[in-house]
C-alpha positions as CSV (number, residue, x, y, z in Angstrom):
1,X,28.7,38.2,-37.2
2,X,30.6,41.5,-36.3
3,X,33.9,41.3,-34.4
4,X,34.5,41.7,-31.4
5,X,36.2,45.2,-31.8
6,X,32.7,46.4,-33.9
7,X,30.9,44.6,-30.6
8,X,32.6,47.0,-28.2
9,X,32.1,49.6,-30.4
10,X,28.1,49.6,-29.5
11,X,29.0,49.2,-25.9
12,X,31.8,51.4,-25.3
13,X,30.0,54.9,-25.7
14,X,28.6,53.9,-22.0
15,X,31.5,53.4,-20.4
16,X,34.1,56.2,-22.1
17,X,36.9,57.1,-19.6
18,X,36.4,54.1,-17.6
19,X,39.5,52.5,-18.4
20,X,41.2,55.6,-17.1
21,X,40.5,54.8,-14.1
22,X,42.9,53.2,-11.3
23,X,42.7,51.8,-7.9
24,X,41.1,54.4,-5.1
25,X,42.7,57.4,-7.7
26,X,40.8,60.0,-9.8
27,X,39.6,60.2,-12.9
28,X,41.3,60.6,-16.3
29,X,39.5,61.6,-19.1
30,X,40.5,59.5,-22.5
31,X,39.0,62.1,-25.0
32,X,41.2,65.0,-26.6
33,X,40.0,69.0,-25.4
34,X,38.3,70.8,-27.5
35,X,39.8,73.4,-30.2
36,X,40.7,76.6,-28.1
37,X,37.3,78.3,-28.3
38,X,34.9,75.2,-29.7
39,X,33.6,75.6,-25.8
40,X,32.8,79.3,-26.0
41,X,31.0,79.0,-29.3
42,X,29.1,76.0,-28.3
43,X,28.1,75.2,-24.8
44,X,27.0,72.0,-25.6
45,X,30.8,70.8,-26.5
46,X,31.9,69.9,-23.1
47,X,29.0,67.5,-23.0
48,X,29.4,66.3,-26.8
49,X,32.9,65.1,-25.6
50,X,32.1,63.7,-21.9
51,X,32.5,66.9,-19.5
52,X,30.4,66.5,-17.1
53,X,27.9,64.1,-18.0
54,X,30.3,61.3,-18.3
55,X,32.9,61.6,-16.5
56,X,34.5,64.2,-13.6
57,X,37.9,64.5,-11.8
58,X,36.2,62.3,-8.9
59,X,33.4,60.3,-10.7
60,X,32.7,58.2,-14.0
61,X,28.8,57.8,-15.1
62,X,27.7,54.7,-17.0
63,X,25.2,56.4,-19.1
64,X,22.2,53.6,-19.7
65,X,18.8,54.4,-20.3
66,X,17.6,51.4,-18.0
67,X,19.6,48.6,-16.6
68,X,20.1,46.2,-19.3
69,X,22.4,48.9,-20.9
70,X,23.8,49.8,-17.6
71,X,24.9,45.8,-16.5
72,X,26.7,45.8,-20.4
73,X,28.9,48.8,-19.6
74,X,29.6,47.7,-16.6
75,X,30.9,44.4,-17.6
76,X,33.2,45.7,-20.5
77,X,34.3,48.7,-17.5
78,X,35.2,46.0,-15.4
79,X,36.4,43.0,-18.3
80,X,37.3,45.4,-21.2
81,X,38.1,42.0,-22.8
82,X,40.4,43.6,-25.7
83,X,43.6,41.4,-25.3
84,X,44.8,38.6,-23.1
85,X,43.9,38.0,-19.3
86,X,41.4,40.7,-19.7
87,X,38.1,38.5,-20.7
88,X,36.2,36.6,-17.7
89,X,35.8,33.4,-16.9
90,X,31.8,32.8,-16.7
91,X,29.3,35.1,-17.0
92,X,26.2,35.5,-14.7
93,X,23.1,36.1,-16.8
94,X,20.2,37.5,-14.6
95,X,16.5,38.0,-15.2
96,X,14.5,41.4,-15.5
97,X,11.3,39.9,-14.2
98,X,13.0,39.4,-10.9
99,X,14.9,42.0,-9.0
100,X,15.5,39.6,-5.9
101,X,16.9,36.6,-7.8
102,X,19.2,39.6,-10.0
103,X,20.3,41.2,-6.2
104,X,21.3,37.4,-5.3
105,X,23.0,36.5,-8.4
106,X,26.0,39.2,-7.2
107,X,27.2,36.8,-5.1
108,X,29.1,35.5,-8.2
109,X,30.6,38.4,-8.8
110,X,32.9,37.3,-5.8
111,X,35.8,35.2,-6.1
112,X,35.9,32.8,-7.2
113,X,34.1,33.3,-10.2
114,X,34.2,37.1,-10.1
115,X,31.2,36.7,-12.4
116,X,30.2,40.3,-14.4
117,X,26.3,40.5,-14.7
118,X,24.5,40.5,-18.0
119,X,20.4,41.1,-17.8
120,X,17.7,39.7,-20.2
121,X,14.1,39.2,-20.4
122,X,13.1,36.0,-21.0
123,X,11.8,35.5,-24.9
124,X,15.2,36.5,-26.5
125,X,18.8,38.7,-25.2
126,X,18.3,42.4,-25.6
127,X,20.7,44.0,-28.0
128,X,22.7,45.3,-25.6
129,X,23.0,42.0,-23.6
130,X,23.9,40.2,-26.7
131,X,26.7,42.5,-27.9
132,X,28.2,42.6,-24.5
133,X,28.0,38.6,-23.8
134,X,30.0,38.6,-27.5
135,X,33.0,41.2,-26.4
136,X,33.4,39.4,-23.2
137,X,33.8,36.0,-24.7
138,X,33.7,34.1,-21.3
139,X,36.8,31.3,-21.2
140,X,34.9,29.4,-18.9
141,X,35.4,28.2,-15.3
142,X,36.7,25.2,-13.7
143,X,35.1,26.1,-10.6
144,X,31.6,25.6,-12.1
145,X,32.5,22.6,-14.8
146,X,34.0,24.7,-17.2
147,X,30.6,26.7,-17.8
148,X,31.0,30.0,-19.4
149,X,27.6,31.2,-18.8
150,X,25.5,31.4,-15.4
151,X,21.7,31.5,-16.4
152,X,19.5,32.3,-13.3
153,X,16.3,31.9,-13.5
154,X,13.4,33.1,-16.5
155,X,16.4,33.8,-19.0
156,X,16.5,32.9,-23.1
157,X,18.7,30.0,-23.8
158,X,21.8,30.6,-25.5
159,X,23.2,29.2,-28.8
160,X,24.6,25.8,-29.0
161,X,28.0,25.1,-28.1
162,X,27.9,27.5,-25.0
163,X,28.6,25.4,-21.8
164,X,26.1,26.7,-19.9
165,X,25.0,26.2,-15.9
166,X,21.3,26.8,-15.1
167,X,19.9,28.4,-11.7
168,X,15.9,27.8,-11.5
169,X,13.5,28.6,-9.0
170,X,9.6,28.6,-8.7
171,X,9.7,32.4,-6.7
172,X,12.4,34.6,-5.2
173,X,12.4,33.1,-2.1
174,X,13.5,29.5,-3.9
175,X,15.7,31.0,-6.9
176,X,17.7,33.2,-3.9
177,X,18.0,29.5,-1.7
178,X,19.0,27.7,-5.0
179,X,21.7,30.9,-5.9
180,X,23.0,30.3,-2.1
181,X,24.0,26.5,-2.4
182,X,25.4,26.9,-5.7
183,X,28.0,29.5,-4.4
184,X,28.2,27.2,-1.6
185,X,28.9,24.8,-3.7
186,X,31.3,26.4,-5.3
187,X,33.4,28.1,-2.5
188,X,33.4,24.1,-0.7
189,X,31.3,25.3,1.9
190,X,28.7,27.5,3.2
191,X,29.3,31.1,4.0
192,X,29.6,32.3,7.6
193,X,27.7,35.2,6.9
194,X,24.0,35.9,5.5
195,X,22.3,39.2,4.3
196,X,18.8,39.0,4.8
197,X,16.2,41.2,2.7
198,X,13.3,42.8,1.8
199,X,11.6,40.8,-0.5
200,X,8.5,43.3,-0.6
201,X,10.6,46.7,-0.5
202,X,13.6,46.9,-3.1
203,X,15.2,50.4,-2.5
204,X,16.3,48.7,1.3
205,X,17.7,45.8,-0.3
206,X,19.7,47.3,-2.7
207,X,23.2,47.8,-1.3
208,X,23.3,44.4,-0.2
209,X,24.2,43.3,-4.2
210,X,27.6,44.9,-4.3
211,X,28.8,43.9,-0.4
212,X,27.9,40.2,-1.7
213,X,30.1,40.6,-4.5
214,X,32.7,41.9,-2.4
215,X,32.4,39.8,0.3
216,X,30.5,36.1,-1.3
217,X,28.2,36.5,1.0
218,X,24.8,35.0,0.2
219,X,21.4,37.5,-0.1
220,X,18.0,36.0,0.9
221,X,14.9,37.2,1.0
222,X,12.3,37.7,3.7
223,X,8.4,39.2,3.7
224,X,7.3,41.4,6.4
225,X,4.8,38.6,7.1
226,X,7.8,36.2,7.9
227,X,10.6,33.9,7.3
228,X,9.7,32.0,3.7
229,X,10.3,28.0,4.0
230,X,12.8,28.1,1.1
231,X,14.7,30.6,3.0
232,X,14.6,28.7,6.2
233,X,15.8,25.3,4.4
234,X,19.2,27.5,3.3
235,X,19.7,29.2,6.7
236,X,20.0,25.8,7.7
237,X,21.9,24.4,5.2
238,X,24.0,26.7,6.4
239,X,24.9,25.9,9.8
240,X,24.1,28.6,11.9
241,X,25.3,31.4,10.4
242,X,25.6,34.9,11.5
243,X,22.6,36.9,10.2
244,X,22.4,40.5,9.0
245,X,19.1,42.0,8.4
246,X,19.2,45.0,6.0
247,X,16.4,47.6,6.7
248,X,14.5,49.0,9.7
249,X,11.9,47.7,11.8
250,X,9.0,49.1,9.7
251,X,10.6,46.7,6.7
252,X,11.3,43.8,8.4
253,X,9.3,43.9,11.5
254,X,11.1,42.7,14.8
255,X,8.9,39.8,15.0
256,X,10.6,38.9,11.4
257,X,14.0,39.0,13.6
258,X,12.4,36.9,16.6
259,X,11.9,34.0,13.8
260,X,15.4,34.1,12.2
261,X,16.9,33.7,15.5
262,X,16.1,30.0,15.2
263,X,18.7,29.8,12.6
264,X,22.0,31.6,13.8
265,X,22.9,35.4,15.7
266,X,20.9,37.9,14.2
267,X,22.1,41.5,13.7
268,X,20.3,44.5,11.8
269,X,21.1,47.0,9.9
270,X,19.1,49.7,9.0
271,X,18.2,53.5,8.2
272,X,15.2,55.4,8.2
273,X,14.8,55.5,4.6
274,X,16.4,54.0,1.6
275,X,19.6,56.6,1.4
276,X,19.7,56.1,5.1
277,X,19.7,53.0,5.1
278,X,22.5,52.8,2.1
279,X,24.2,54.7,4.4
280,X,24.0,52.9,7.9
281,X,25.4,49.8,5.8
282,X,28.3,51.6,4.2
283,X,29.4,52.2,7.7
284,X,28.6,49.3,9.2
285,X,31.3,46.8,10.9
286,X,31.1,44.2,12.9
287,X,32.5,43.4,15.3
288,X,32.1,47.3,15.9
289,X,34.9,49.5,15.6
290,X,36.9,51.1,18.4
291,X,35.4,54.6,19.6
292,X,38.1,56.9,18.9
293,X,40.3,55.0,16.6
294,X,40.5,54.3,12.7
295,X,38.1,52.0,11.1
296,X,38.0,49.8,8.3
297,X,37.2,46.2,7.1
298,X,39.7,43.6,8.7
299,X,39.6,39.6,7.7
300,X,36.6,38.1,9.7
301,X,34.3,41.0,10.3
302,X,31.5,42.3,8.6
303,X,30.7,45.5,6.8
304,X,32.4,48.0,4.6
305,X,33.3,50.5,7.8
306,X,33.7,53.5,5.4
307,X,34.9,55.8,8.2
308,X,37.5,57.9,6.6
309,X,38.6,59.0,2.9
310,X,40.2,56.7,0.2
311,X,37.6,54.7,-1.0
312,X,35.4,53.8,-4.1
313,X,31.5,54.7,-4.2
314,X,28.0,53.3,-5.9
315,X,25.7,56.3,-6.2
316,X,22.2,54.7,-7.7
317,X,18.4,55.8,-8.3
318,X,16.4,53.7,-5.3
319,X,13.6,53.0,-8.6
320,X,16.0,51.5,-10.4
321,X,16.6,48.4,-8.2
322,X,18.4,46.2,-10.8
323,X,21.2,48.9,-11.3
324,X,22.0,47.7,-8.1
325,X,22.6,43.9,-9.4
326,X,23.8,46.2,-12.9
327,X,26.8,47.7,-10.6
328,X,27.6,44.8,-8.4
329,X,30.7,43.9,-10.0
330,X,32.5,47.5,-8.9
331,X,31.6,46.8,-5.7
332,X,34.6,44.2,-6.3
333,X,37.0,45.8,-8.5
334,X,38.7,48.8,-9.4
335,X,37.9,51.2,-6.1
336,X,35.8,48.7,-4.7
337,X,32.7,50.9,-3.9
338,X,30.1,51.0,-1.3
339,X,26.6,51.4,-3.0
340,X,24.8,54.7,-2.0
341,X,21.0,54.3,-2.8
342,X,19.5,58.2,-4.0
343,X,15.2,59.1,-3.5
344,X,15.6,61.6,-6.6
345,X,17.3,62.2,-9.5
346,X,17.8,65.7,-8.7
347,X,19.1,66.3,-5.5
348,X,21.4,64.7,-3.0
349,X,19.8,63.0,0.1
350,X,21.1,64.9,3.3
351,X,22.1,61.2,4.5
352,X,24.6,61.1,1.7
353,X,25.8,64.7,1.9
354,X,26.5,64.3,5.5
355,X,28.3,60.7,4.6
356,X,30.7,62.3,2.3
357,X,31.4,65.7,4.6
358,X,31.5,63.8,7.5
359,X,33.7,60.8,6.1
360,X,34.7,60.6,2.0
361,X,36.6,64.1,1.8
362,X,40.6,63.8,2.0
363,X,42.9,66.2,3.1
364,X,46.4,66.5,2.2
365,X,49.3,68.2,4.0
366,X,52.7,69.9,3.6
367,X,53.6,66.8,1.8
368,X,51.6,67.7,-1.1
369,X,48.6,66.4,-3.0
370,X,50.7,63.4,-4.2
371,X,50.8,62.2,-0.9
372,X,47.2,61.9,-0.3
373,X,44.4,59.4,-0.5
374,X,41.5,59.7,-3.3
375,X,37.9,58.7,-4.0
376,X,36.0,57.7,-6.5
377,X,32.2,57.5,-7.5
378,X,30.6,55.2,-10.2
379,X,27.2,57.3,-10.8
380,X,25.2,54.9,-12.7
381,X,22.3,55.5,-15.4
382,X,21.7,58.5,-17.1
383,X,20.4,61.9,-15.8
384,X,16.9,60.4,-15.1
385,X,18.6,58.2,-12.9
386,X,21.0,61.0,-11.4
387,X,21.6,64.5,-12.6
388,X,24.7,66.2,-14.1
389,X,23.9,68.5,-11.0
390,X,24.2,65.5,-8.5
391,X,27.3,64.6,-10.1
392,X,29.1,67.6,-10.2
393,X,28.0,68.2,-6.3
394,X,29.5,64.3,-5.6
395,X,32.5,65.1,-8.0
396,X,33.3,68.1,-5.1
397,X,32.7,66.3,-1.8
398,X,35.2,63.6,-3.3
399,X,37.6,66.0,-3.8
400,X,41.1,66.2,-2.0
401,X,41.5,69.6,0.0
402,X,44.5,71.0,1.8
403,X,44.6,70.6,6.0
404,X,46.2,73.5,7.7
């Protein structure tokens, strides 16, 4: 069996210069420079050693091929499980065959589990699962018997000894409702907020996995048709609670709305597209913010209300709907980031651009640079998921400018 410090050796390439990285600040890069001149003489240095493609002043890429590898860099960013109090409690082990149950398994990467998310087929772990579930080492939870591992759904079994708690369901309607009463369950009561998504459309329902594991908010599901029965039974179960549809009208028709209203205030949320719509829910508050004055998130309302610099950002490919489940977990740590849903690997959405000029850059004054407030972006995938190009445009909308 390799130890744990050869484990996080297969992982840690992914995720190099993430532990540089503090609370709303920029980025540090935890690789020497070059030889004066290696640069010159090869072009492709600055690359070999992490500039740009892995990290930025502003940003930090976890560099997976697919999502599987993505989730595992993720979790050792966010539990780098190398000494004491740095190894989590449970883990939350999600299926590939299901996007929708993946999305609903962030809730547990809310306290108080504050669950990091593994993926895996369901015959056997990928490698990259594997190696990551041994470098974490959950302890286990008492909030969930003592379990160390969350299985949810079509996922292998895992090797005796392992105090495992099992999530199944027949569909994503019933796996989402079953995910719901466990985390009602284990927060000792039902959540006074719902997302509901697109079942049948994932690039709108992907930026609701990182505000549930901010917020432990429940996601369920919804067709265009209509309201499923498992997903009625947990809207009930859970007492009327205030609803928030994610995506437009030509998602989730209004007639979809019409039938949720049986079940507790319904509110939507939406864009015209998938980057628009990433982007109407990072603003987002309610109860609405004041015209005129700052907004942010206070205790009791809903939505991120990114109105104004300082804050941490999600940027992810909308065909790659499990890096949103993948990322969850930054959503509720480090700069606690907003996930920003891209059409193309190559080229900003104008929706986002606008976002950042209008909201993300920060200004500094006589006081000095010191003084100000700072972004950050997690770019996940690699460059088929989003470009160096991308990047370096994010990295320079993010970054802190002088005000006259």
């Amino acid at each position: 069996m390799k130890s744990p410090l050869a484990m996080r050796k297969l992982i840690l390439p992914l995720v190099l210069a993430v532990l540089a990285v503090g609370c709303g600040s920029s980025t540090e890069i935890l690789v020497k420079a070059p030889p004066q001149g290696v640069a010159a003489n090869n072009p492709r240095a600055a690359q070999q050693i992490g500039f740009p493609y892995i990290a930025t002043k502003n940003t930090t890429r976890v560099d997976g091929g697919d999502p599987v590898t993505d989730a595992a860099g993720v979790a050792l960013a966010v539990y780098p499980s190398a000494g004491g109090g740095t190894h989590p409690s449970v883990v939350v082990l999600a299926p590939t065959d299901d996007w929708q149950a993946a999305l609903a398994a962030s809730v547990f990467s809310s306290p108080p589990l504050a669950a990091p998310i593994l993926l895996s087929g369901g015959s056997s772990l990928p490698s990259a699962t594997k190696d990551a579930l041994d470098a974490l080492n959950p302890i286990g939870s008492g909030s969930v018997s003592g379990a160390q591992v969350i299985r949810v759904g079509d996922v292998p079994k895992l090797a005796s000894g392992t105090r495992v708690a099992s999530i199944s369901g027949s569909d994503p309607y019933t796996l989402a409702a079953g995910i719901n009463r466990f985390a009602s369950a284990v927060a000792g009561r039902p959540s006074p907020d719902v997302v509901i998504a697109p079942a049948d459309n994932a690039a709108y329902a992907m930026p609701a996995a990182g505000w549930a594991a901010l917020s432990g908010n429940p996601i369920l599901f919804v067709s265009s048709s209509g309201v499923p029965s498992a997903t009625r039974q947990a809207l009930l179960s859970d007492q009327k609670p205030h609803i928030y549809v994610l995506g437009p009208s030509s998602v989730v028709p209004n007639s979809v709305l019409k039938q949720l209203s049986k079940y507790g205030p319904v509110k939507r949320v939406g864009g015209s597209d998938p980057s628009a719509n990433s982007v109407a829910f990072a603003i987002y508050r309610d109860p609405p913010c004041t015209p005129g004055q700052a907004c942010a998130h206070v205790p009791g309302s809903f939505g991120w209300a990114l109105r104004s610099p300082g804050h941490g950002y999600t940027l992810l490919n909308q065909n790659r709907p499990l890096d949103a489940a993948a990322s969850a977990p930054l959503s509720a740590s480090g700069s606690f980031g907003a996930q920003l849903v891209v059409d193309s690997a190559a080229k900003l959405p104008s929706s986002i651009l606008n976002f950042f000029l209008n909201y993300a850059t920060p200004g500094f004054t006589q006081e000095g640079p010191t003084a100000a407030v700072y972004n950050h972006a997690w770019i996940i995938g690699n460059q088929q998921a989003v470009s160096t190009s991308v990047q370096a445009e994010v990295d320079s909308l993010l970054e802190a400018v002088p005000q006259k």
